[in-house]
C-alpha positions as CSV (number, residue, x, y, z in Angstrom):
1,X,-23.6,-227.3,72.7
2,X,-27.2,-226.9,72.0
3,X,-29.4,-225.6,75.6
4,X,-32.2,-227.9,76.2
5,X,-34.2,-225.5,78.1
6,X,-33.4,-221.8,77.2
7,X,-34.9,-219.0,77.7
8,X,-36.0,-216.3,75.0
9,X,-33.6,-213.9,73.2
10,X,-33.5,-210.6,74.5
11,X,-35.7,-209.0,72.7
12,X,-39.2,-207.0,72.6
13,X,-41.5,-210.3,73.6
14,X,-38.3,-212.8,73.4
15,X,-38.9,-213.4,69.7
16,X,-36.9,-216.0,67.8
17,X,-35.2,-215.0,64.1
18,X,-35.7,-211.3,63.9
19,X,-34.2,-209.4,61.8
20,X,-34.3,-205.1,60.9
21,X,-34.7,-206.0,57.2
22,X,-38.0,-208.2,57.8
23,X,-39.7,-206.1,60.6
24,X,-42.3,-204.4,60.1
25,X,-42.3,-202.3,63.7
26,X,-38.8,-201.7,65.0
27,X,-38.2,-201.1,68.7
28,X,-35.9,-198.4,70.3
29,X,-35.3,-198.5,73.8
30,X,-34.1,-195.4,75.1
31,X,-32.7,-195.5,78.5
32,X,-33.1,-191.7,79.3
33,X,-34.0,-189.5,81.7
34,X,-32.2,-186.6,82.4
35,X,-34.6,-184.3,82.8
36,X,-36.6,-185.8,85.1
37,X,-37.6,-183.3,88.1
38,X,-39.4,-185.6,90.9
39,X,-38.1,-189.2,90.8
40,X,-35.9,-189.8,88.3
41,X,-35.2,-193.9,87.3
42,X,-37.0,-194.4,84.2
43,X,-33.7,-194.6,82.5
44,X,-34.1,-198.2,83.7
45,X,-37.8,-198.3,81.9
46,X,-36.9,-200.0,78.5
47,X,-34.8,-203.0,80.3
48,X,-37.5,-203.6,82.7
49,X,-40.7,-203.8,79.4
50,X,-38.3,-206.0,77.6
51,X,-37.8,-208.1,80.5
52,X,-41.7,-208.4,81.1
53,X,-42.4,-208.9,77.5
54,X,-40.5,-212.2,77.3
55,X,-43.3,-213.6,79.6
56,X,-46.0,-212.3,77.4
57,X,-48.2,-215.0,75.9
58,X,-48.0,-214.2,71.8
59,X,-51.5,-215.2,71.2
60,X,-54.1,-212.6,71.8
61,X,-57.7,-213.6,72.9
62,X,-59.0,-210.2,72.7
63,X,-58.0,-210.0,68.7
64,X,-57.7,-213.4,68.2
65,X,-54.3,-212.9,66.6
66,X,-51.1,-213.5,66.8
67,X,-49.0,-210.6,64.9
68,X,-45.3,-211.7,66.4
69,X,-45.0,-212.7,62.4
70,X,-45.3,-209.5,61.1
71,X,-41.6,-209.2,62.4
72,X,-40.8,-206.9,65.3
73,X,-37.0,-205.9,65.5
74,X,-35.5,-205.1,68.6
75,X,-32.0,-202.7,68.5
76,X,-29.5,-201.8,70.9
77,X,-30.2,-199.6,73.7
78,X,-29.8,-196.2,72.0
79,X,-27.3,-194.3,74.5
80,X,-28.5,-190.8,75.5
81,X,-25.9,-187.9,74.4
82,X,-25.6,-186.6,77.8
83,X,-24.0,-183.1,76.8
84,X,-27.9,-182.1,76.1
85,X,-31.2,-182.9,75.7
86,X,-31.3,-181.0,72.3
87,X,-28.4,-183.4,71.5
88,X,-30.3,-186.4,72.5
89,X,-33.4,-185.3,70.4
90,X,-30.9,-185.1,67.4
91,X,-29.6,-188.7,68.2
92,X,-33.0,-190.0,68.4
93,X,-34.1,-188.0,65.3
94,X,-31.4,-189.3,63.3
95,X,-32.1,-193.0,64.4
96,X,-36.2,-192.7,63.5
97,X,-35.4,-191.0,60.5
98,X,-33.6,-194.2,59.0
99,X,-36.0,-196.7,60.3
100,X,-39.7,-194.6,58.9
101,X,-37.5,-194.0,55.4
102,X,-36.9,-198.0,55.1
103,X,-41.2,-197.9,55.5
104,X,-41.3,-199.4,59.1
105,X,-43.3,-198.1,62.1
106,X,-40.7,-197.0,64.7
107,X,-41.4,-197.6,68.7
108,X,-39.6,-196.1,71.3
109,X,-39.2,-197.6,74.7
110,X,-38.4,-194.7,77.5
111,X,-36.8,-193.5,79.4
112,X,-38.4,-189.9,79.9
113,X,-41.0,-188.4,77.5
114,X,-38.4,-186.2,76.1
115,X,-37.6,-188.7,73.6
116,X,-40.9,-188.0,71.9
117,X,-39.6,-185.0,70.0
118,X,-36.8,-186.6,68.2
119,X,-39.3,-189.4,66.8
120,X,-41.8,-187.0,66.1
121,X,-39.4,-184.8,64.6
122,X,-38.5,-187.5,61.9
123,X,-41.9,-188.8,61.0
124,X,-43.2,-184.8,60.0
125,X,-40.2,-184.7,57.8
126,X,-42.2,-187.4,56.0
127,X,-45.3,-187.8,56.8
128,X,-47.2,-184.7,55.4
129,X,-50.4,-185.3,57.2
130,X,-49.7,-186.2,60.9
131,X,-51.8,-186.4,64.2
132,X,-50.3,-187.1,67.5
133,X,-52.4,-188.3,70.0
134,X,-50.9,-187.8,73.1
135,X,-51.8,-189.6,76.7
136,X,-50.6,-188.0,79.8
137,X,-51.4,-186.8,83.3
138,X,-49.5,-183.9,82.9
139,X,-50.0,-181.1,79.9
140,X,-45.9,-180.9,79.4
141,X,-46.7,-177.7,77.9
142,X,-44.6,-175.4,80.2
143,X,-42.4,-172.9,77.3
144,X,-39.4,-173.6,79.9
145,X,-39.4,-175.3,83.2
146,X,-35.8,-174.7,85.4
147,X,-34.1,-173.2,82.8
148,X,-34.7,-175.9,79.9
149,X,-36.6,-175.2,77.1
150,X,-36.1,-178.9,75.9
151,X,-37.4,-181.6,78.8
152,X,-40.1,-183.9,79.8
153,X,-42.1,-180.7,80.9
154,X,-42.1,-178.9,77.7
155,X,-42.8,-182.1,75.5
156,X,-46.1,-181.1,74.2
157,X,-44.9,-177.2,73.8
158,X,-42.0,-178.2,71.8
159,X,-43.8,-180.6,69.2
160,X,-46.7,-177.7,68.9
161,X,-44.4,-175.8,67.7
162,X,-43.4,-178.5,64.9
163,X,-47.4,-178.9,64.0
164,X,-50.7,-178.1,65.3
165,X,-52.1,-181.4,65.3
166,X,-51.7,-182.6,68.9
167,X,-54.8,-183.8,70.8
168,X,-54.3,-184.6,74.5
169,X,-55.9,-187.0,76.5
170,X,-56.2,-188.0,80.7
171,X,-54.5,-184.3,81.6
172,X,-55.0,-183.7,85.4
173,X,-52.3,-181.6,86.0
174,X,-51.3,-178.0,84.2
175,X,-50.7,-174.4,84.7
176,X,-52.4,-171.8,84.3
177,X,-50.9,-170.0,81.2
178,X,-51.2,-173.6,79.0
179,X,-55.1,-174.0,80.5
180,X,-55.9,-170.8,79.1
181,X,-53.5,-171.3,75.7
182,X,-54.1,-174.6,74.5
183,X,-57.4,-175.8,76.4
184,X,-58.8,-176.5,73.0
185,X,-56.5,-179.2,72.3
186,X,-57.2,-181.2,75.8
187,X,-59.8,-183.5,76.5
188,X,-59.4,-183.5,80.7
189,X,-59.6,-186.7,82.9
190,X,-62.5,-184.7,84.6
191,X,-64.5,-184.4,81.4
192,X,-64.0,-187.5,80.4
193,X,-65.4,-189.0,83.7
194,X,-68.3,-187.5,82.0
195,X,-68.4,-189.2,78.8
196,X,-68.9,-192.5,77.4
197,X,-66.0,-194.3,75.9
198,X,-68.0,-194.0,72.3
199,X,-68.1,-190.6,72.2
200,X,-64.5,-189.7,73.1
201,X,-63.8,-192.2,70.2
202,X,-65.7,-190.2,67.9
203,X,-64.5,-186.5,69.4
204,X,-60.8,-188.1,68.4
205,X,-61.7,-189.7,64.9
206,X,-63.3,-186.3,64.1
207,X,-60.4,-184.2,64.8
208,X,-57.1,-186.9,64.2
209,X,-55.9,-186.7,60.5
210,X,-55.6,-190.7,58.7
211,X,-52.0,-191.1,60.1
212,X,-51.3,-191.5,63.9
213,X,-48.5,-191.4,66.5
214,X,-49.3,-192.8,69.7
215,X,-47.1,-190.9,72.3
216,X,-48.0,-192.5,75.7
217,X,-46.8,-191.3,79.2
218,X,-47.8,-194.0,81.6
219,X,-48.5,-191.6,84.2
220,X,-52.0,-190.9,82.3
221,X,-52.8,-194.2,84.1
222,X,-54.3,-194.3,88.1
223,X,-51.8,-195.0,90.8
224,X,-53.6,-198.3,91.8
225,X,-52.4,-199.5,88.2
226,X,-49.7,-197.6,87.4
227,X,-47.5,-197.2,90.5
228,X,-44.3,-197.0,88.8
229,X,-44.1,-193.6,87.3
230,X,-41.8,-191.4,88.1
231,X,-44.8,-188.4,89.0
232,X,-47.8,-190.3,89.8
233,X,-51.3,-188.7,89.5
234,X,-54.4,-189.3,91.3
235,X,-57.6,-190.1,89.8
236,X,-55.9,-191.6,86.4
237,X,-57.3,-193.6,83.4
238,X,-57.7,-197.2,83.6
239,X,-56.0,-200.3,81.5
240,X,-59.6,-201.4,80.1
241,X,-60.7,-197.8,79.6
242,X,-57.4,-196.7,77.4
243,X,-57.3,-200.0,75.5
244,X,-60.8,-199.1,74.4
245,X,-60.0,-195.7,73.1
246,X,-56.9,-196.7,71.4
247,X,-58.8,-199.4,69.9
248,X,-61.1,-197.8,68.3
249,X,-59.0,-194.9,66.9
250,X,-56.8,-197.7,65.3
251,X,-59.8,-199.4,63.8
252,X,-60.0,-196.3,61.5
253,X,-56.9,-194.4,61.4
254,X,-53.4,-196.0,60.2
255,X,-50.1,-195.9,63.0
256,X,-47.4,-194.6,61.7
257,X,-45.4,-194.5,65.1
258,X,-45.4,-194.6,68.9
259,X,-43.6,-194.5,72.3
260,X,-44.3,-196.0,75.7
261,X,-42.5,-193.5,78.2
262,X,-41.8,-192.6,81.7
263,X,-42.0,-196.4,83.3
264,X,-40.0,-196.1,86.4
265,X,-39.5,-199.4,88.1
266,X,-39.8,-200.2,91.5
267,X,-37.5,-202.9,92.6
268,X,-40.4,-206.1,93.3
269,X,-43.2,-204.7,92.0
270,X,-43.5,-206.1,87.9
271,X,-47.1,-206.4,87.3
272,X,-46.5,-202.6,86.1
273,X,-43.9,-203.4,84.1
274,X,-46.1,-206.5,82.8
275,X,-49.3,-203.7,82.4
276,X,-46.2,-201.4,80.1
277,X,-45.2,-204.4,77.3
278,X,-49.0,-205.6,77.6
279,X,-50.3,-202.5,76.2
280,X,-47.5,-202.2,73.5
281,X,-49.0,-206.2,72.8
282,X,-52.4,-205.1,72.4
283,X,-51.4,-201.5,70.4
284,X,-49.5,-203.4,67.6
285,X,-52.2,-206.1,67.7
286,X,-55.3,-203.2,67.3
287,X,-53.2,-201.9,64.4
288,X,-51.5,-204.9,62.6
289,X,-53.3,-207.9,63.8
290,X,-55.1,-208.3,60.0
291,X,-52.1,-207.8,58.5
């Protein structure tokens, strides 16, 4: 019996006729998060963009395009290995690995930002000259924090020591051996209060090589936007002023991958769930919307 009103597949934006061979960005939720040390529940992160996304209108006034054709495949929830977060990495890894070798731009959909190191990990075994521009509140740049070398707290430690190319923006909260270590490669909310949008554009084009990854921790956004995080940070970024930044590095430098981490839902409350699949909208549309 054919539906007369149905609603859209469950999918990344609810999109009709997708398929892994005809994508050009596929999507990886990853409901994990077992590393989280505050308030866990951004295992249930990738379920709740999905769910927002279906609303999402495909059109985009800003760009004036449309890029739902350029084929955005959607798998199966990726399920965590739970005997490590090394042997979650290695799943995750594995997974990107297949997806960047068939020449598609992988996403991942968190869960915690732990995930980032298995994508990452994949793209520098191809991708020779990589930049990862990473957006957080917090440095994650702790060698260990309780006991784990591998968790959401050592993110940025772990993928410096896979390459030097990490630039981190909207950092409001670090310790003091990483402020003294890896300063250089910071550009603090508190600076960039200071500075035009323009010019942190231009500090980021001069120092990020031609290929990207995006790694974005929502918690680099204020509390008044970005609620649903599972360690929320005053005095954050805002949606228009991020937007803005990633717009312009994507104007000039190509995406070769990205992640959307550390939503953590609060039962009632979906405009920041909305604010998540909006922003993966308007990435893919600042990168692929001429294509």
């Amino acid at each position: 019996m054919e539906l007369l009103n149905q609603l859209p597949p469950y999918n990344l934006f609810g999109l009709e006729n997708q398929t892994f061979e005809g994508a050009k960005v596929v999507a990886i939720p990853v409901p994990y998060d077992s590393t989280s040390s505050y308030k866990s529940g951004s295992k249930d992160g990738p379920h709740a963009i999905i769910e927002a996304s279906r609303n999402i209108e495909l059109y985009s006034e800003e760009t004036g395009t449309d890029i739902s054709d350029i084929g955005i495949f959607t798998t199966e929830e990726l399920a965590p290995n739970l005997s490590s977060p090394e042997a979650t990495v290695e799943q995750i890894k594995k997974e990107v690995s297949i997806i960047a070798e068939k020449g598609k731009v992988p996403l991942l959909i968190g869960g915690e930002h732990t995930i980032t190191l298995g994508s990452v990990g994949a793209l520098l075994e191809k991708e020779n000259d990589l930049s990862i521009l990473y957006f957080d509140a917090h440095s994650d740049s702790r060698d260990s924090y309780l006991g784990a070398k591998v968790c959401h707290a050592s993110v940025a430690r772990r993928l410096m020591d896979l390459t030097e190319n990490l630039y981190m923006l909207g950092v409001r909260s670090i310790d003091k051996e990483s402020a003294q270590k890896y300063g250089s490669k910071i550009l603090y909310m508190k600076d960039m209060h200071n500075k035009d949008r323009k010019s942190i554009i231009n500090t980021l084009l001069n120092s990020l090589s031609e290929k990207v990854y995006l790694s974005i921790d929502l918690d680099v956004l204020d509390p008044s936007e970005m609620p649903s995080v599972g360690t929320p940070e005053p005095d954050g970024m805002h949606f228009n002023e991020m937007k803005e930044i990633i717009k312009g590095v994507l104007e000039r430098k190509t995406l070769v991958g990205l992640d959307v981490v550390e939503l953590n839902p609060i039962p009632g409350l979906v405009a920041p769930n909305y604010l998540a699949a909006k922003l993966i909208y308007m990435i893919l549309s600042y990168s692929f919307g001429g294509v």
